[in-house]
OpenMM code with the backbone's topology and positions (N, CA, C; nanometers):
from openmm import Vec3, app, unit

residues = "UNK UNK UNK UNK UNK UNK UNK UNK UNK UNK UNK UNK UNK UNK UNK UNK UNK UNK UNK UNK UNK UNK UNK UNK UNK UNK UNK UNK UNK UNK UNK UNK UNK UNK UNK UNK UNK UNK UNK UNK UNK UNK UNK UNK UNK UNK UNK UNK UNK UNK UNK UNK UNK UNK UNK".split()
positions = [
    Vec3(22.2926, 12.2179, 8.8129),
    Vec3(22.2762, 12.2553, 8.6739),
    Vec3(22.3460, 12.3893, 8.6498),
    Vec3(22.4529, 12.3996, 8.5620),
    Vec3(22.4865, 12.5400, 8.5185),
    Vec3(22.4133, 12.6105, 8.4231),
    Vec3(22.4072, 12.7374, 8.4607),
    Vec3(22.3744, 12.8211, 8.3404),
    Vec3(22.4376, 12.9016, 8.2678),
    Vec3(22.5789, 12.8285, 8.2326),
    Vec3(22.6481, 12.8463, 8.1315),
    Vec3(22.6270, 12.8408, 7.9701),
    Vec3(22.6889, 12.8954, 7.8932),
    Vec3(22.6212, 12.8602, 7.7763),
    Vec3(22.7498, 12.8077, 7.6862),
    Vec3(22.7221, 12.7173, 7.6255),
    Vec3(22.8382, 12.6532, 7.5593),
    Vec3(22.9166, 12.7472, 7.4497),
    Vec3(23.0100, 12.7095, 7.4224),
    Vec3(23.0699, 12.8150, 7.3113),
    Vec3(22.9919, 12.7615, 7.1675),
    Vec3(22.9408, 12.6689, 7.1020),
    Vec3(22.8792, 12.6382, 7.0013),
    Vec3(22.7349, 12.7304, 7.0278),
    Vec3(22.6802, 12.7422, 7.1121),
    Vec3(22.5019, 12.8508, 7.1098),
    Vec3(22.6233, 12.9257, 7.1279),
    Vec3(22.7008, 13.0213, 7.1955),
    Vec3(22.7292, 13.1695, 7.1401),
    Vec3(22.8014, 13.1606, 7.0378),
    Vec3(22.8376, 13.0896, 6.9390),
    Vec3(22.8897, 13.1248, 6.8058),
    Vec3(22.7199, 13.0912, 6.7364),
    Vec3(22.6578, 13.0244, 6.7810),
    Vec3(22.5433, 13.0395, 6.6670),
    Vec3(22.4711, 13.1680, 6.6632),
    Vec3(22.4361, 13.2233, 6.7602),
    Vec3(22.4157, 13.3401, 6.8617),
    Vec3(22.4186, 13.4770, 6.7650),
    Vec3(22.5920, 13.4263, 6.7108),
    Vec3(22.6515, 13.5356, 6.6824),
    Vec3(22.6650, 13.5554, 6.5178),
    Vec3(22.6121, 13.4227, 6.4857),
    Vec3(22.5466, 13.3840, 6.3454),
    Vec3(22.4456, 13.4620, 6.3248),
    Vec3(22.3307, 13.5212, 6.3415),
    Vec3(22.2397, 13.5437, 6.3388),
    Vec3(22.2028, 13.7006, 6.2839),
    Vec3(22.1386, 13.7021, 6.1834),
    Vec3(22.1823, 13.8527, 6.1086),
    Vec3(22.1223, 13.9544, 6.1826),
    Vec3(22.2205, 14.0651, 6.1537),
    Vec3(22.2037, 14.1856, 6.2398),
    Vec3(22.0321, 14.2814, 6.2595),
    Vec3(21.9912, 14.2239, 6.1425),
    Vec3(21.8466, 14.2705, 6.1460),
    Vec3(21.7094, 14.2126, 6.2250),
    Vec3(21.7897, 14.0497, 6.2491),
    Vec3(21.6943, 13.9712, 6.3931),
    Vec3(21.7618, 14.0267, 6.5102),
    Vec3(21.8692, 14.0758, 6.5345),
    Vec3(21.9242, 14.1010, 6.6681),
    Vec3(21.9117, 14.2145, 6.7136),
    Vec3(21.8558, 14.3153, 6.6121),
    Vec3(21.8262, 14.4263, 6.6352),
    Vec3(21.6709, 14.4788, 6.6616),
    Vec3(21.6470, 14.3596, 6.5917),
    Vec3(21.4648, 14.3500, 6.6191),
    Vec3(21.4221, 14.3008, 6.7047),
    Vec3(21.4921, 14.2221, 6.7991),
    Vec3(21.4499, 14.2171, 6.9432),
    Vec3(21.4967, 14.2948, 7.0495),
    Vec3(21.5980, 14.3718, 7.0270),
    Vec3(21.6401, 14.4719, 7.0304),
    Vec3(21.5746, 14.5601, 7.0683),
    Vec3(21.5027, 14.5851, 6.9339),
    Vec3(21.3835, 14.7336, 6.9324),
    Vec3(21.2191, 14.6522, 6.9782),
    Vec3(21.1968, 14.5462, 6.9867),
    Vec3(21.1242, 14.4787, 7.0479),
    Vec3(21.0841, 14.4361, 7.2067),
    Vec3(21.2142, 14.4803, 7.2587),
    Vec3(21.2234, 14.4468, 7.4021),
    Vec3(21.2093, 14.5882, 7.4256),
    Vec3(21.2657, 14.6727, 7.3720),
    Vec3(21.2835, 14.8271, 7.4210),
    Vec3(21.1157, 14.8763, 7.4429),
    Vec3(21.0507, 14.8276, 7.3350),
    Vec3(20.8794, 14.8972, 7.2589),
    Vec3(20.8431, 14.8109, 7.4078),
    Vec3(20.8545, 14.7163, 7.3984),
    Vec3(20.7901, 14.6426, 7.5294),
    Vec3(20.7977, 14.7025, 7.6982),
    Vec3(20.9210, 14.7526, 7.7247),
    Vec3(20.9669, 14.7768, 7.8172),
    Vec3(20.8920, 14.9360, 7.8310),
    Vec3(20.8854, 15.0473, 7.7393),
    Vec3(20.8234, 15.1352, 7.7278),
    Vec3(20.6582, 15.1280, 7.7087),
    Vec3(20.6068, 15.0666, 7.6616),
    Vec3(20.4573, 15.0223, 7.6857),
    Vec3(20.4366, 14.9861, 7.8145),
    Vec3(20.5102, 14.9181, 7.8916),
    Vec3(20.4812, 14.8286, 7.9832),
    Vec3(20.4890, 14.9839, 8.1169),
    Vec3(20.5742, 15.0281, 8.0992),
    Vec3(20.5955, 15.1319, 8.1965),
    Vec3(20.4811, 15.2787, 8.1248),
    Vec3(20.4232, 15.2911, 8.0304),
    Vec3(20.3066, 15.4253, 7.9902),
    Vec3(20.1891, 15.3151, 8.0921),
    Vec3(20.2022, 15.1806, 8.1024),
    Vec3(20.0247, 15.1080, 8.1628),
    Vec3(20.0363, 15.1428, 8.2961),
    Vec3(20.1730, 15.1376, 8.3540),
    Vec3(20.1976, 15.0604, 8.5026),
    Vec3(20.1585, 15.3074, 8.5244),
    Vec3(20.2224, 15.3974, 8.4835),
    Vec3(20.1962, 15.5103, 8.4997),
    Vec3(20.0388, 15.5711, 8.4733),
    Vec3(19.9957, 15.5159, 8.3653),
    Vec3(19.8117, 15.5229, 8.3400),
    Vec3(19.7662, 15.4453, 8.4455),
    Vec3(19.8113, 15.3382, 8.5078),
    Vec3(19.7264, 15.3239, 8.5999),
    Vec3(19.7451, 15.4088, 8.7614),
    Vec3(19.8643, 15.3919, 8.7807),
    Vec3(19.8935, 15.5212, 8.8987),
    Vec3(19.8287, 15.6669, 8.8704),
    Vec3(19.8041, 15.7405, 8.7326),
    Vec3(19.7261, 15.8519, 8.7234),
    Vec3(19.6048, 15.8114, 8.7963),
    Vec3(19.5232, 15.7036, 8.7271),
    Vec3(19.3837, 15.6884, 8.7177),
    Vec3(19.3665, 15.6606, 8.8809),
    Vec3(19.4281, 15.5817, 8.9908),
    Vec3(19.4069, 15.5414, 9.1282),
    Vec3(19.4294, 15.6975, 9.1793),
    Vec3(19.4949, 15.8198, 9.1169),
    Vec3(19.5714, 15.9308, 9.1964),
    Vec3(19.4169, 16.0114, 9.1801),
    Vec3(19.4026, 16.0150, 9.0314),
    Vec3(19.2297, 16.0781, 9.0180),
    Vec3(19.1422, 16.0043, 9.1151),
    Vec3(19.1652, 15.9012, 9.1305),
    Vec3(19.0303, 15.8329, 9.1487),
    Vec3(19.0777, 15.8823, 9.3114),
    Vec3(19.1379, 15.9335, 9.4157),
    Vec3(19.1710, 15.9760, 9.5218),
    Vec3(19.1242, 16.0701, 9.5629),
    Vec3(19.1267, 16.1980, 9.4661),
    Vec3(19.0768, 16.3180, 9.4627),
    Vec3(19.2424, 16.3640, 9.4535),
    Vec3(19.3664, 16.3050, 9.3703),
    Vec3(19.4665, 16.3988, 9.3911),
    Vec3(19.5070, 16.4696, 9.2201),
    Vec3(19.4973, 16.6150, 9.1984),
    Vec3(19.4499, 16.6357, 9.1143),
    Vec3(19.5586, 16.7544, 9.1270),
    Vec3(19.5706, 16.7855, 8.9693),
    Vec3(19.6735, 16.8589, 8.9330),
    Vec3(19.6193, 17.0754, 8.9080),
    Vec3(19.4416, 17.0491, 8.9260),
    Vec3(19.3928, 17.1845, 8.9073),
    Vec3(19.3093, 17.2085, 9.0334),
] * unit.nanometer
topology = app.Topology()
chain = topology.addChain("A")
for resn in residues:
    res = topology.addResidue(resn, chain)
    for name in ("N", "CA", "C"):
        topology.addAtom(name, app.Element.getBySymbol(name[0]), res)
């Protein structure tokens, strides 16, 4: 099976107005930054919960 993509999906692709392409865009970005403040709140909270402490 290839995972090529035909030239008809990237001209539709490219159909698609600049304000959906940008909104997943800024959708993947919000995601990618949430996802990395949980994965760091939870490394604080295991570092407290250690006794490793910044005072």
């Amino acid at each position: 099976m290839s995972n090529k993509h035909s030239l008809q999906e990237i001209e539709a692709a490219e159909k698609k107005p600049l304000w959906q392409r940008l909104g997943w865009l800024a959708g993947i970005w919000v995601g990618s930054v949430l996802a990395l403040f949980i994965v760091a709140s939870l490394m604080r909270m295991f570092m407290n919960a250690a006794g490793l402490t910044t005072h």
